[in-house]
N, C-alpha and C positions, 0 to 999 in steps of 0.2 A: 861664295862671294869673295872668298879672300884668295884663290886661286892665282898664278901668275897668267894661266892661261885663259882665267875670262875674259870679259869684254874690259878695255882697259879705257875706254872713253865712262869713268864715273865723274859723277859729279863732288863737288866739294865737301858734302857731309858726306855720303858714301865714301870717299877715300878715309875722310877723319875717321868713320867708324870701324874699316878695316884696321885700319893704324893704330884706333886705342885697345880691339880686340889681339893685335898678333903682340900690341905691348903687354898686357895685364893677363892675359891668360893662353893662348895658341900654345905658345912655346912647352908650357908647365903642363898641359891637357895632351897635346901628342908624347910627350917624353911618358905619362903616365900608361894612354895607350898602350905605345910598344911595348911599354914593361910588360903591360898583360896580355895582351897579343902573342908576344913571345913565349911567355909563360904556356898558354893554349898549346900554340904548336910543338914545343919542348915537351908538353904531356901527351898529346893526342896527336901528333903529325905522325907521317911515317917516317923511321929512321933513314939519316941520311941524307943526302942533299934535297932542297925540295925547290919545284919550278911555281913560283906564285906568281899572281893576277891582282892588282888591286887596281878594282873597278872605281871609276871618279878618285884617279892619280891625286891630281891636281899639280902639285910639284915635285911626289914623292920624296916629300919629308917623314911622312908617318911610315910607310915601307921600307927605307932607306934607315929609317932607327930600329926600326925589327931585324932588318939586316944585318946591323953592324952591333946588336946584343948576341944575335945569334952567331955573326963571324967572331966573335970575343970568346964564344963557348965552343967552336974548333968546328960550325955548321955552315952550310953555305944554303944561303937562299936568294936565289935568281929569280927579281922583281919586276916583274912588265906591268906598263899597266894600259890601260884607256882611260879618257876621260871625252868628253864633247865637243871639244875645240880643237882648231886647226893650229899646230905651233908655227909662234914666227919665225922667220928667217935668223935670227940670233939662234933658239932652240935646234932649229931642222938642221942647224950645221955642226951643233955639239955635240959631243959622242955621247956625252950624260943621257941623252934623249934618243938611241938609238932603239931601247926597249917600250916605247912609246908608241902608241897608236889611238887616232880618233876612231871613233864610232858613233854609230847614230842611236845609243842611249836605247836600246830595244836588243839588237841582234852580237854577240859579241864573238868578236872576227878572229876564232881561233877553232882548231879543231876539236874533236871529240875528248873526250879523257885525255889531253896535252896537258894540263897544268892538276899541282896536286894540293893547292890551295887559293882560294880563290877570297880574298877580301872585299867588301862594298861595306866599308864602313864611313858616317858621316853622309849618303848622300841619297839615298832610296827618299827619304821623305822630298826631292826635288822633282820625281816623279811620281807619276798615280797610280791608282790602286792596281789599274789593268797592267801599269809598266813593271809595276815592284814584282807582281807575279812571273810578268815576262823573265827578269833579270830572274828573278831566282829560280826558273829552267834555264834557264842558260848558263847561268852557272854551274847546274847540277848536269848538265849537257858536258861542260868541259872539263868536269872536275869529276 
């Protein structure tokens, strides 16, 4: 819901609610996140640069802090992600957004064992039971 790239025609309490959630708690919940996220892959990833996927981006804030814990710790992690939506014309011309790709929430448009970690955190409960399965062979497909 609080994505830049949903549907951006909300209505007046849906914008408020966005508003008082990225005031009161977004910021303080993703910075948490990445700490552990990071943590994860600093234990368990494979050493050395790693090519990651985070499935339902959104704006790639929560990637983007995993990234830059782990460029602080001398690691490089190159973050693509997908999410559902089509970006706008502001986005499609920014280079911020060159590792970006729609998909259609089922099939994810990458090769076989190309990426060596693959995040979908925050967004499997948006689809159903038969999706969350699908997404988690696709993952295990790419990854």
């Amino acid at each position: 819901m609080s994505s830049p790239l949903a549907r951006q025609n909300r209505n007046l309490a849906e914008s408020a609610l966005v508003a008082t959630h990225q005031a009161l708690s977004h910021a303080t919940r993703v910075d948490l996140l990445a700490s552990a996220i990071h943590t994860i892959l600093a234990r368990h990833a494979p050493a050395g640069d790693l090519v990651c996927l985070d499935v339902g981006c959104g704006d790639f804030t929560l990637s983007g802090k995993i990234g830059a814990i782990a460029g602080g710790q001398g690691r490089v992690h190159t973050w693509h992600g997908v999410d559902l939506y089509p970006l706008d014309d502001a986005r499609r011309n920014d280079p911020a957004w060159t590792r970006y790709r729609q998909f259609d929430g089922a099939c994810l448009p990458l090769d076989d064992a190309s990426i060596d970690v693959v995040l979908m955190c925050d967004m499997l409960h948006h689809a159903s039971p038969d999706q969350q399965v699908a997404l988690a062979r696709e993952a295990a497909r790419i990854c």
